[in-house]
C-alpha positions in Angstrom: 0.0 0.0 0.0 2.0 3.5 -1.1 0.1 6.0 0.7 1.5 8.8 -1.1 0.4 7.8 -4.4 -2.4 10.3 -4.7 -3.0 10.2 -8.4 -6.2 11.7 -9.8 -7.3 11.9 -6.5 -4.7 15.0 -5.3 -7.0 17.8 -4.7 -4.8 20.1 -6.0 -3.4 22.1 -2.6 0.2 23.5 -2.8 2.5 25.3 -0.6 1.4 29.0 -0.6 -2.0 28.6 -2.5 -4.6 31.0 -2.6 -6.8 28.6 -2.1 -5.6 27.5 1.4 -7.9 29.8 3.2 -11.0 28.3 1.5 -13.6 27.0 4.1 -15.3 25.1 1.7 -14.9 20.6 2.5 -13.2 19.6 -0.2 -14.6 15.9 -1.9 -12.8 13.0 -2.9 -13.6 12.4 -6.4 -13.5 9.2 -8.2 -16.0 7.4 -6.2 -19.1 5.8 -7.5 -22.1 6.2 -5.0 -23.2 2.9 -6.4 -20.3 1.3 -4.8 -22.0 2.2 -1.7 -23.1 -1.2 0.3 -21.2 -3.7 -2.8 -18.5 -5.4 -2.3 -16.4 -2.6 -3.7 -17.2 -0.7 -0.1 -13.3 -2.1 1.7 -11.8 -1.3 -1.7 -13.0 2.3 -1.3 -12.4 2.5 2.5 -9.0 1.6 1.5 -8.9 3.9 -0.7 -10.1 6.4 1.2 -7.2 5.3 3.7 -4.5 6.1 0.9 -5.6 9.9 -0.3 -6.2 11.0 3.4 -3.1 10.0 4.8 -1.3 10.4 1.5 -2.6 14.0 1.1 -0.7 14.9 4.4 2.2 12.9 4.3 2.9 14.6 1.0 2.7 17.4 2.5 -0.7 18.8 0.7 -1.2 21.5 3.3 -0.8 25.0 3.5 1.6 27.2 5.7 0.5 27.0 9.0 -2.1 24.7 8.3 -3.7 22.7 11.1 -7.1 21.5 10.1 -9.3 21.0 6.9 -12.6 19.3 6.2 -12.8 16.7 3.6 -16.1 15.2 2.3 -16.4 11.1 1.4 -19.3 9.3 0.4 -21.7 11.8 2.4 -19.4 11.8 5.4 -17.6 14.9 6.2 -13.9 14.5 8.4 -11.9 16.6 9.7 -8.8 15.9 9.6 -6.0 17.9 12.1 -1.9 17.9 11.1 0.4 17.7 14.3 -1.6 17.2 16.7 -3.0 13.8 18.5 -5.3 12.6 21.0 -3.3 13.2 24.6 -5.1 11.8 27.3 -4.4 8.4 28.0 -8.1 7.7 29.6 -9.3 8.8 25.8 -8.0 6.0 23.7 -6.5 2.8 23.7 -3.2 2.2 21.6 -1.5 -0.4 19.1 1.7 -0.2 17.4 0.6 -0.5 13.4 2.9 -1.0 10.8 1.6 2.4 8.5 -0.4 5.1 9.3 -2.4 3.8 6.3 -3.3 0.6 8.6 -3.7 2.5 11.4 -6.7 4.3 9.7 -8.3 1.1 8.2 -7.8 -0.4 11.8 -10.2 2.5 12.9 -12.6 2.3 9.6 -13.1 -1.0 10.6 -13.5 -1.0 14.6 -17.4 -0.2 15.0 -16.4 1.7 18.1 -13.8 3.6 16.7 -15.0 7.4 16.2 -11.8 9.0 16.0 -7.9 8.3 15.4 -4.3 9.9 15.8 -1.5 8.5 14.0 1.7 9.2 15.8 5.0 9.0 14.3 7.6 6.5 16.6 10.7 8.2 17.6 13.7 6.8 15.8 11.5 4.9 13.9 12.6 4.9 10.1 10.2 2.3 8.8 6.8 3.6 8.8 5.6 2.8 11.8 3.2 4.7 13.9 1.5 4.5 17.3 -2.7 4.4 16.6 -4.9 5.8 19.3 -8.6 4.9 18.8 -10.9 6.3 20.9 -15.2 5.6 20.8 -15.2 9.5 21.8 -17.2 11.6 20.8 -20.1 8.6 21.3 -22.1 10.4 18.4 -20.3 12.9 16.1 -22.9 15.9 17.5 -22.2 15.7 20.8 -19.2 18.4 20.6 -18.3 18.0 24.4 -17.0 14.6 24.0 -14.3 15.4 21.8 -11.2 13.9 22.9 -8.6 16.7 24.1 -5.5 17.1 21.2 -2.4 17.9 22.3 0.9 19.6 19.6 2.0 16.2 18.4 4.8 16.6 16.3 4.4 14.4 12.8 1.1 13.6 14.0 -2.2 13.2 12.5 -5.8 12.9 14.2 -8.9 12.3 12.0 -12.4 13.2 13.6 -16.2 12.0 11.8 -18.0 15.0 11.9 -21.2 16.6 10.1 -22.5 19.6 8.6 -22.9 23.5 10.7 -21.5 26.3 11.3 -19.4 24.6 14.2 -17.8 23.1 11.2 -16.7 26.4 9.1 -13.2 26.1 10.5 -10.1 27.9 9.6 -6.7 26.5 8.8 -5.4 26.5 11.9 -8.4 24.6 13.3 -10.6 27.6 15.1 -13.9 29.0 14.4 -14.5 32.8 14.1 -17.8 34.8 14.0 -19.0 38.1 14.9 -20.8 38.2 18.0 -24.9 38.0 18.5 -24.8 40.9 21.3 -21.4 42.8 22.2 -19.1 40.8 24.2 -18.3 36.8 23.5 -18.2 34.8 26.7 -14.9 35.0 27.7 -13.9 31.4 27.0 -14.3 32.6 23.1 -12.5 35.6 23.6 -10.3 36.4 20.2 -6.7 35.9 20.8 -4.3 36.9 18.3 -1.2 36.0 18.9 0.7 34.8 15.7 1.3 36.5 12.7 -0.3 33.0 11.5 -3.2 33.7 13.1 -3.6 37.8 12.2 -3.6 37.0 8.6 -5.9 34.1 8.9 -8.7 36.6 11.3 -7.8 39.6 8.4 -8.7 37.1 5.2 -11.9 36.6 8.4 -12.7 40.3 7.9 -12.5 40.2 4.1 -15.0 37.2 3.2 -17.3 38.5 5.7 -16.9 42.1 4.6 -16.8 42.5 9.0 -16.1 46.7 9.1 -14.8 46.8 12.9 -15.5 44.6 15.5 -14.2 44.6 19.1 -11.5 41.7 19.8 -10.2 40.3 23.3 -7.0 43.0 23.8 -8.0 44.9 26.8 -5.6 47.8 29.0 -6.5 48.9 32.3 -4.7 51.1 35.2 -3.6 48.0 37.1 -2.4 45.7 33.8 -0.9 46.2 31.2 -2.1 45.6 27.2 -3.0 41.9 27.2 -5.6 39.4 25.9 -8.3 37.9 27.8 -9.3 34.6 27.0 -10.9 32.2 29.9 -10.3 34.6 33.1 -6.3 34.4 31.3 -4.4 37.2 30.9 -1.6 37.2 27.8 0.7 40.1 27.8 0.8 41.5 24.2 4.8 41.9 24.2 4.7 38.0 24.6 3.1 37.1 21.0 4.2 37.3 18.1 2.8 40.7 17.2 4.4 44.2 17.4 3.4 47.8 18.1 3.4 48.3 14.1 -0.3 46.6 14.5 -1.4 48.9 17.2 -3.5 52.4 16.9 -3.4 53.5 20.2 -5.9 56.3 20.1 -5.7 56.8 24.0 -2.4 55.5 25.3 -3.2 57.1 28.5 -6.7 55.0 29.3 -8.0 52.0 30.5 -9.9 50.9 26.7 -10.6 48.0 24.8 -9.4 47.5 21.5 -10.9 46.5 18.1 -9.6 45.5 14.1 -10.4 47.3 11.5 -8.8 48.3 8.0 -7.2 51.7 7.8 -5.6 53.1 4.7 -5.8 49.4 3.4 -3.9 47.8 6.7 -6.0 46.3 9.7 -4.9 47.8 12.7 -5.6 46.7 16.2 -7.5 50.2 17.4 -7.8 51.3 20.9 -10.5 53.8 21.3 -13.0 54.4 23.9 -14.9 56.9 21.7 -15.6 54.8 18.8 -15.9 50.8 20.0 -17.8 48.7 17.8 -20.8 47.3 19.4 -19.9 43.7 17.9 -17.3 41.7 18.6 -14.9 38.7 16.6 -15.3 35.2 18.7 -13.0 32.4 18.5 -14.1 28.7 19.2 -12.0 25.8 19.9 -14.1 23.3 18.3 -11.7 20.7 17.7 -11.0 20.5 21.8 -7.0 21.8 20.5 -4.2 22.8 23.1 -2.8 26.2 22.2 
């Protein structure tokens, strides 16, 4: 079994390709629903096995690229690069010869609703550790996802179904504008990769979002941080630099908000002119960050 012979199935995702930031679950073509139920069904599974892992072991992702949806046969998966299931109480755990057989092991384990594929140190032959877990017990029930921890090498794939908890970005999160003007804090916007700003400005651009509020916060007793989860992360300690910042008044306690100025997004702290929306982040995939 080569699993990165992609053939006619490749879907045609490059390093640095415009299409990266697409939302949209990309189908594996080739299929014939009227295989469905034959005796052709392990043949297909198996070939599902080979573009899936193939696509990601051949490195079909984008720059910074942690998640992306793929649709097969009806069935939508998600399907998460370097990370892995990370809780021993989640999963049990075989050695497998290929990740390939790792994710048949899984297609074919009626209990078996999720699966990370992690690399063996040293190793040089292929072989990989397979977690299978029977969490979530149905794919709606969101809570149940197993917890992913930075893996490196690794890969998790998830069973999932269609909503807008689904409408993920490449690096795994959801972003919308908020219903009233604050998210709850445990969805409070954190940007603190360069990664991450140009993934929440191609946000702004799709959705044609003008300003909304985002989690950066100053006040007389702290200085600029996010606030995510009753967490505070000091500003100086991302990625980011002042060269984002419009500090409008330097010398108050104000909330900040994104929006494009002169054709750059700046991170804008005004009290005068706050947005009465905000940008929310969800970690639906369960990720550590």
């Amino acid at each position: 079994m080569r699993c990165l012979s992609l053939g006619r199935y490749s879907p045609g995702f490059g390093q640095g390709s415009s299409r990266c930031l697409r939302r949209r679950p990309e189908t594996s073509r080739g299929f014939p629903a009227s295989a469905v139920g034959t005796r052709n069904g392990m043949a297909l599974a198996t070939d599902l096995v080979r573009i899936l892992v193939g696509m990601a072991l051949a490195g079909i992702v984008c720059r910074g690229q942690v998640a992306r949806t793929i649709e097969y046969q009806g069935r939508l998966y998600n399907m998460v690069f370097g990370y892995a299931m990370s809780v021993p109480d989640d999963y049990d755990s075989v050695i497998t010869s290929s990740a390939c057989l790792c994710r048949r092991r899984c297609l074919t384990l009626t209990t078996c609703h999720s699966v990370s594929m992690v690399p063996l140190d040293g190793d040089s032959t292929g072989r990989v550790e397979c977690r299978t877990s029977n969490k979530p017990g149905k794919p709606r029930r969101l809570k149940e996802r197993p917890f992913l921890g930075k893996t490196l090498g690794a890969m998790h794939f998830l069973e999932t179904f269609e909503g807008r908890h689904n409408d993920l970005e490449i690096d795994g999160f959801r972003y919308n504008k908020s219903y009233y003007r604050k998210c709850a804090q445990r969805y409070s916007l954190v940007i603190d990769t360069w990664d991450r700003y140009h993934i929440i400005t191609s946000v702004f651009e799709k959705r044609r979002y003008h300003a909304l509020l985002i989690g950066l916060y100053r006040n007389d007793t702290r200085p600029l941080g996010w606030r995510r989860g009753g967490n505070l992360y000091s500003f100086t300690d991302s990625e980011l630099n002042t060269t984002v910042l419009d500090d409008r008044t330097p010398d108050e306690a104000t909330a900040f908000y994104m929006k494009k100025v002169n054709g750059e997004y700046k991170l804008i702290g005004d009290n005068n002119n706050l947005p009465n929306r905000s940008l929310c982040m969800h970690n639906v995939l369960n990720l550590e960050w």
